[in-house]
C-alpha positions as CSV (number, residue, x, y, z in Angstrom):
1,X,139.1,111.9,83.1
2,X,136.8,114.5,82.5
3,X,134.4,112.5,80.6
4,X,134.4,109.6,82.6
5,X,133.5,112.2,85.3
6,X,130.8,113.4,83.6
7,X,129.5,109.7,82.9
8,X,129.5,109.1,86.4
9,X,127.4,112.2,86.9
10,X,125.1,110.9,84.8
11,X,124.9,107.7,85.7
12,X,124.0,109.1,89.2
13,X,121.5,111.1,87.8
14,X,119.8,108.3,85.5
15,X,119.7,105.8,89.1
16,X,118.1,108.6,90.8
17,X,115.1,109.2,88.5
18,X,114.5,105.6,88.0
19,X,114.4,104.9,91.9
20,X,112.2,108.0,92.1
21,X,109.9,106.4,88.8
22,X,110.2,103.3,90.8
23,X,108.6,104.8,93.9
24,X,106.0,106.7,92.2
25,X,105.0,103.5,90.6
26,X,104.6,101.6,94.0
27,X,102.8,104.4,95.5
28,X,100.1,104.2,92.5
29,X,99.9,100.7,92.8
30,X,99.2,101.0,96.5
31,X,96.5,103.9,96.0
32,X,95.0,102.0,92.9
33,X,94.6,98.8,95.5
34,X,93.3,100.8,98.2
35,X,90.8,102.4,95.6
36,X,89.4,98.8,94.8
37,X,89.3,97.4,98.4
38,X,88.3,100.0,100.8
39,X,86.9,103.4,98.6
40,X,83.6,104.0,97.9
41,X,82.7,102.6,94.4
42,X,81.3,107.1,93.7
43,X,83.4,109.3,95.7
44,X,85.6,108.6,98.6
45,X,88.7,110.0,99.5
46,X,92.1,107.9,99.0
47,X,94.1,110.5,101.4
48,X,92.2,109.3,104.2
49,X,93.9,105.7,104.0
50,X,97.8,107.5,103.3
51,X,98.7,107.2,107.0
52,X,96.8,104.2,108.3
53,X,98.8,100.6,108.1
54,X,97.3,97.4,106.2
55,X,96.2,95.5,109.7
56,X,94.7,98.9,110.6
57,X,92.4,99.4,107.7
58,X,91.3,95.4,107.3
59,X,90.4,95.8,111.2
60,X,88.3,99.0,110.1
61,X,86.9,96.8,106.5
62,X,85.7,94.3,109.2
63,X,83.8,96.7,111.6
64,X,81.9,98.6,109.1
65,X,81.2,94.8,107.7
66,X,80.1,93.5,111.2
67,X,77.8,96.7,111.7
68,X,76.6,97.3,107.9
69,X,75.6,93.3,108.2
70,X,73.0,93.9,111.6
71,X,71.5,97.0,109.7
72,X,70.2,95.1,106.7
73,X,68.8,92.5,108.9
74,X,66.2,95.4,110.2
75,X,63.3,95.9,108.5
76,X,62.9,99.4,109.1
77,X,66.0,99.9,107.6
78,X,66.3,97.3,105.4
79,X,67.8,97.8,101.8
80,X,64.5,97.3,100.2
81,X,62.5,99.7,101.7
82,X,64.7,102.4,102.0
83,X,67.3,105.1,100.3
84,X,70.2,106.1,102.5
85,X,71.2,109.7,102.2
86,X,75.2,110.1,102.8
87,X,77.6,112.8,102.4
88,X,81.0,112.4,101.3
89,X,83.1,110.4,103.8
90,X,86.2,112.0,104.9
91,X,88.1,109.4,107.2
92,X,89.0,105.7,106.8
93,X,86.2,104.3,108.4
94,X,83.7,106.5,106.9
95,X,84.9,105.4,103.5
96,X,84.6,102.0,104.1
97,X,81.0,102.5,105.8
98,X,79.7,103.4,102.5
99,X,81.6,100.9,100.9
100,X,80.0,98.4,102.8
101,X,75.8,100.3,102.0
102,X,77.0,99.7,98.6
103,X,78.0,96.1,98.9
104,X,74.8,95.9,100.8
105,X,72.5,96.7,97.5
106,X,71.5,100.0,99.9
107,X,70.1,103.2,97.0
108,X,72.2,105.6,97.9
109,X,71.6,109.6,97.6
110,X,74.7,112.1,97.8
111,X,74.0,115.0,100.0
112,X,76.0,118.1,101.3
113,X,74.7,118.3,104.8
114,X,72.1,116.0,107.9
115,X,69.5,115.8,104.8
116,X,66.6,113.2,104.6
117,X,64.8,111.0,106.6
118,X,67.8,108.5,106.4
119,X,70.4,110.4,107.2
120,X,73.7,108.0,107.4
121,X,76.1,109.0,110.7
122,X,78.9,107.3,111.9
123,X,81.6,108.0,114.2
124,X,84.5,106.4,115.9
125,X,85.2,106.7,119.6
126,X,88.8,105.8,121.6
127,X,88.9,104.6,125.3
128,X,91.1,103.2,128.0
129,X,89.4,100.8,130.3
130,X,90.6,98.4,132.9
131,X,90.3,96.1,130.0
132,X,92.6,98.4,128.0
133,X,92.3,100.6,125.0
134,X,88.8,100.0,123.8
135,X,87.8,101.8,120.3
136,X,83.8,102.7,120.3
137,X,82.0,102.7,116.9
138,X,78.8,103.9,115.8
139,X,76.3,103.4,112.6
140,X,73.0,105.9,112.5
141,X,70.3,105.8,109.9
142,X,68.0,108.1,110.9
143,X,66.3,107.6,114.4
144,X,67.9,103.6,114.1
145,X,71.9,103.4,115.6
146,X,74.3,100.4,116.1
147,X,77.0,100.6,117.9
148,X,79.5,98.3,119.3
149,X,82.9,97.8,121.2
150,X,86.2,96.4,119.7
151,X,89.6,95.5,121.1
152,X,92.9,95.5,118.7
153,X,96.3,93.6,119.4
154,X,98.4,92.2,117.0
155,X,96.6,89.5,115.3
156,X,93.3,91.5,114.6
157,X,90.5,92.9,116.1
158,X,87.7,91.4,118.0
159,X,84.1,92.6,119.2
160,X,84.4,93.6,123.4
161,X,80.4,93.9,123.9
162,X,77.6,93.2,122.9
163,X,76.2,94.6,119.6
164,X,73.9,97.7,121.0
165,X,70.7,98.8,118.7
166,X,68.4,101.2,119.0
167,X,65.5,102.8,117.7
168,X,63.6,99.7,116.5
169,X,61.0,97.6,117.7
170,X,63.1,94.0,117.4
171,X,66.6,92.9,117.0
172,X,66.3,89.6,118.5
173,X,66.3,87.8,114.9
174,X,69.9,89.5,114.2
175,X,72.5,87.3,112.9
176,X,75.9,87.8,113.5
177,X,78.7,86.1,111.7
178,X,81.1,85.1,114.3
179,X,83.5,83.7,111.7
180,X,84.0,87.3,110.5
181,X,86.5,87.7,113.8
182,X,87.2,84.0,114.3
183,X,89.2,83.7,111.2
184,X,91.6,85.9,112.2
185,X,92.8,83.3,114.6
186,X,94.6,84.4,118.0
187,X,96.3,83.5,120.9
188,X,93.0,82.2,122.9
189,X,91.1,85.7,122.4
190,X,87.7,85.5,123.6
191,X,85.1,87.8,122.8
192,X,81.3,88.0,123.4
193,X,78.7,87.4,120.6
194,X,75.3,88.7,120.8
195,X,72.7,91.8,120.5
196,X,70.7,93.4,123.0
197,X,68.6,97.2,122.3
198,X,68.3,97.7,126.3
199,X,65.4,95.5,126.6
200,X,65.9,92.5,124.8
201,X,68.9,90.1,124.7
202,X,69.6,87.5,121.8
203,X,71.4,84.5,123.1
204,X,74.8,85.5,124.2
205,X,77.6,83.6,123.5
206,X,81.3,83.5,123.9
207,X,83.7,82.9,121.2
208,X,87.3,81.6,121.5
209,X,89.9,82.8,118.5
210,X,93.0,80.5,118.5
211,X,96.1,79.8,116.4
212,X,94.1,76.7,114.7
213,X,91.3,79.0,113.4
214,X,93.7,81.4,111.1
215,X,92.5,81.3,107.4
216,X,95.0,82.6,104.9
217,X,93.8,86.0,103.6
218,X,92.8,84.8,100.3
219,X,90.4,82.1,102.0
220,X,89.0,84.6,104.0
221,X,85.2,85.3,104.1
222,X,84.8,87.9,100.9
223,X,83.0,90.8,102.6
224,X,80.3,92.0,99.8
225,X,79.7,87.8,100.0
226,X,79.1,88.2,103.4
227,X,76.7,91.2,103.0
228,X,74.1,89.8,100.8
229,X,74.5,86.8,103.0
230,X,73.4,88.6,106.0
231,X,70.7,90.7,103.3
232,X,69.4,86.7,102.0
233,X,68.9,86.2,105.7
234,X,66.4,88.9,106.4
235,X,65.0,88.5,103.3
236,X,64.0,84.6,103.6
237,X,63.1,85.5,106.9
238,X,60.3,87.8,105.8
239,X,59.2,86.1,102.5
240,X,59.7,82.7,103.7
241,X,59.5,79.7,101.4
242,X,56.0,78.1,101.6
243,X,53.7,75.6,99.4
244,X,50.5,77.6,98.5
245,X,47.4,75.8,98.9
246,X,43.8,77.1,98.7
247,X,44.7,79.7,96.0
248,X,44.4,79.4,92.1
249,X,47.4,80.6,89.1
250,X,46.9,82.8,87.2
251,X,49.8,83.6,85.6
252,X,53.2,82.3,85.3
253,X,56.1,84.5,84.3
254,X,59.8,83.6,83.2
255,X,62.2,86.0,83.6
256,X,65.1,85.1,82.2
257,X,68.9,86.8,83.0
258,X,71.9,87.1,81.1
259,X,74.2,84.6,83.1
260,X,74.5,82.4,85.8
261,X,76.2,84.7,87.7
262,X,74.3,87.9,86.4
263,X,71.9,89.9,89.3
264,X,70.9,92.7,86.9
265,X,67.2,92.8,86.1
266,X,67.3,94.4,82.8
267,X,64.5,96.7,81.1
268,X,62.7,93.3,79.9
269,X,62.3,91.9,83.4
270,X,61.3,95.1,84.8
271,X,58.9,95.4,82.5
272,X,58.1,92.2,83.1
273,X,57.5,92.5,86.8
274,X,55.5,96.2,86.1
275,X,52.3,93.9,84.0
276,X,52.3,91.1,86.7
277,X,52.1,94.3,89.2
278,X,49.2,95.8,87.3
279,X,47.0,92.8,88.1
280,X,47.7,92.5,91.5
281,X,44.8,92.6,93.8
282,X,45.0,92.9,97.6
283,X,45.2,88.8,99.4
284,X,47.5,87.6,96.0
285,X,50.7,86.0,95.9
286,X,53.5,86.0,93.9
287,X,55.9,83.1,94.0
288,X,59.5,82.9,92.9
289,X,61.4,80.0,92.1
290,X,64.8,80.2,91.3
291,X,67.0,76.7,91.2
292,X,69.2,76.0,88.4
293,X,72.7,76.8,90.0
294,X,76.7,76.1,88.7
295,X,78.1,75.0,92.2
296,X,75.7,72.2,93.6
297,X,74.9,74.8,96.3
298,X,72.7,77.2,94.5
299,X,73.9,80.4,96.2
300,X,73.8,82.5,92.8
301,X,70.2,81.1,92.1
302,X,69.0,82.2,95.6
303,X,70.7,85.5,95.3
304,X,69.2,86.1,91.7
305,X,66.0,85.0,93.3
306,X,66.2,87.7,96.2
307,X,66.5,90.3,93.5
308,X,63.2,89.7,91.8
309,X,61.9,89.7,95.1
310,X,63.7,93.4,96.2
311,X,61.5,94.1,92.7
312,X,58.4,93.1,93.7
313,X,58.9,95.2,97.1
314,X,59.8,97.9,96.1
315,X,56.0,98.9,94.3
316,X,55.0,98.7,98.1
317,X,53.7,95.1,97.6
318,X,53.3,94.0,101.3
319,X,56.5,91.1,102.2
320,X,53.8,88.4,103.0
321,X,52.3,88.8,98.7
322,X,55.8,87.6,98.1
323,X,56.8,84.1,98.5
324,X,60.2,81.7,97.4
325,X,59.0,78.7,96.1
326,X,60.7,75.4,97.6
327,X,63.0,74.7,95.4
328,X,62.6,70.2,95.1
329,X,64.8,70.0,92.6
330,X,68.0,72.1,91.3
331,X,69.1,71.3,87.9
332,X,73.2,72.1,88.2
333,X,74.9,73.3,85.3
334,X,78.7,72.8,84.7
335,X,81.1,75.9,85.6
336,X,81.4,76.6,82.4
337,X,77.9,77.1,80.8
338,X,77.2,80.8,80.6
339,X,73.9,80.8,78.7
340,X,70.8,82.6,79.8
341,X,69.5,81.4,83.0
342,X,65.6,81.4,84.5
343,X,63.7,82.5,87.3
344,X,60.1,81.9,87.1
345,X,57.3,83.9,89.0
346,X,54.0,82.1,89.2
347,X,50.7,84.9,90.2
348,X,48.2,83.3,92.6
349,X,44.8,84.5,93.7
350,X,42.6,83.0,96.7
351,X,39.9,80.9,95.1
C-alpha cells in the first residue's frame, strides 16, 4: 500500500515536470517564431511582443510595411543615399519598424540617443472618433515624417486617411500597395487610398475589402518582397530604362554573381565597379543589363540589376549616369540551375 502510494506520488510528480517541459518548449517555439517574423534581424526586444495577440502584431507587421514602403519611394530618403541612425526599439511596433529598414536594404547605424542627421522616430497614437477608435502612426527620418490613420475590427486592419508626408518637395509619384490591406478580405470595409503632404494630392481612391478577396496567410504578399518591390519602383523611376544613342562604348563589364537568386555583390564586383568609377567623366553613362531569370518573369534579374545600380550611386554618381538597359530578350533558365549568373555594365561616353 505504501509503495503503490509512493508510485502514485511519483507518477504525479513525473506528469507535472513534463507538462511544465512541455510548456517551456511551446513558449520557446513561440519566442523563436516571433524572433524570425517580427524582431530586428541586430537587436530588438522579444518581451515587447509577450502580451500582444497574433492578429495584433500582423496588423502592426503591415503598418510599418505600408509606411517603411512610401519612405523608400523618396529620394531624399531613399535607401541609396542615405544611412538611418536608430536606437534600440523598445515596443512592438518599434521593433518591426526596423525590421521593415532592414528589409528595405536601408544602412543602418546603432545609436544611444536623437543622433545624426537621420535620426529614425516613430510613435503610435490611440483615438476615439465618431468613426470609432482610430490608432495614429508616425515614421520620422530626420526633417521627412509619414504618418497615417488605421482602423482595427476583427478581420484586420485598414488605412482610415490618407497617407500624410511631410518635409519633402514631392510625393505625388508614391505608390501604395492597396493589396497589402485588400487581402485581408472583410465584410465590405472600405477604406481610402492615396497621399497628399498638405499641398498636393495623388489620385485618391477608394478601396472595398470583401469576403471574396481573403488570401490564405501563406499566399499572402511576403512583406521584404513587397519592400524592394516598392524600392524597384523608385529606382526604375529615377534610372529609367532607355536606348542610348549619340554616345560611344567604351567599356563593357561582366559582373557575374554566385546564383540566380544571389544579391550579394562580392569583393570582385566591387572592385569591379571601383575601375569603371575611376574613368568616369562628368556627361557618361553607365548601363546595366540584367535578363537571364528562373521564373519567366525576371523579378530576381531586375532585383540583382537594382543592386549594381544602389553601387554605382552610392560613389555620388548622379541617378541620370545610370541607366537599365531594355532588356529584348530574357534567356530563362530552369528552377533548378544554380550556376553563376551575369549582369553586364556597358560605359558610354558622348561622342
Amino acid at each position: 500500500m505504501i509503495m503503490h502510494s509512493r508510485l502514485l506520488r511519483v507518477s504525479a510528480r513525473l506528469s507535472l515536470l513534463l507538462f511544465l517541459t512541455g510548456c517551456a518548449a511551446l513558449t520557446g517555439n513561440t519566442s523563436t517564431e516571433k524572433s524570425k517574423r517580427y524582431l530586428p534581424r541586430v537587436g530588438g526586444s522579444v518581451t515587447a511582443f509577450e502580451e500582444l495577440s497574433t492578429q495584433k502584431l500582423e496588423n502592426l507587421r503591415l503598418v510599418s510595411i505600408d509606411l517603411v514602403s512610401a519612405l523608400v519611394q523618396l529620394p531624399e530618403v531613399g535607401p541609396s543615399n542615405i544611412t538611418l541612425q536608430v536606437t534600440s526599439p523598445q515596443t512592438a511596433f518599434g521593433n518591426m519598424v526596423v525590421r521593415a529598414l532592414e528589409d528595405a536594404g536601408y544602412g543602418l547605424q546603432r545609436v544611444s540617443a536623437d543622433q545624426g542627421l537621420h535620426y529614425v522616430q516613430y510613435s503610435e497614437r490611440f483615438a476615439k472618433t465618431d468613426a470609432g477608435p482610430v490608432s495614429d502612426y508616425v515614421l520620422r527620418v530626420g526633417d521627412v515624417s509619414i504618418d497615417r490613420e488605421y482602423i482595427e475590427n476583427e478581420n484586420g486592419i485598414y488605412p482610415s486617411s490618407l497617407m500624410r508626408v511631410n518635409g519633402v518637395e514631392n510625393s505625388e509619384f508614391i505608390e501604395l500597395n492597396d493589396d497589402l490591406f485588400k487581402q485581408q478580405g472583410g465584410n465590405g470595409e472600405i477604406f481610402v487610398s492615396g497621399v497628399t503632404s498638405g499641398k498636393q494630392f495623388t489620385q485618391v481612391r477608394e478601396i472595398s475589402a470583401n469576403e471574396y478577396d481573403k488570401t490564405p496567410t501563406e499566399k499572402r504578399l511576403n512583406p521584404s518582397k513587397t519592400l524592394l518591390t516598392a524600392r524597384r519602383t523608385a529606382i526604375a523611376r529615377e534610372v529609367g530604362e532607355e536606348e542610348l544613342s549619340g554616345y560611344t562604348r567604351l567599356r563593357r563589364t561582366v559582373l557575374i554573381f554566385a546564383n540566380p537568386e544571389t544579391r550579394i555583390m562580392g569583393a570582385g564586383n566591387k572592385q569591379a565597379v571601383r575601375l569603371l568609377i575611376r574613368e568616369y567623366q562628368a556627361g557618361d553613362i553607365y548601363q546595366i543589363a540584367a535578363c537571364a531569370d528562373v521564373d519567366g518573369k525576371n523579378d530576381q534579374s531586375v532585383l540583382r540589376g537594382i543592386r549594381v545600380v544602389e553601387e554605382f550611386l552610392s560613389y555620388d554618381i548622379p541617378v541620370n549616369s545610370v541607366v537599365k538597359a531594355p532588356c529584348r530578350r530574357a534567356s530563362f533558365r530552369h528552377p533548378a540551375d544554380d550556376s553563376p549568373v551575369a549582369v553586364e555594365v556597358v560605359h558610354h561616353r558622348a561622342i
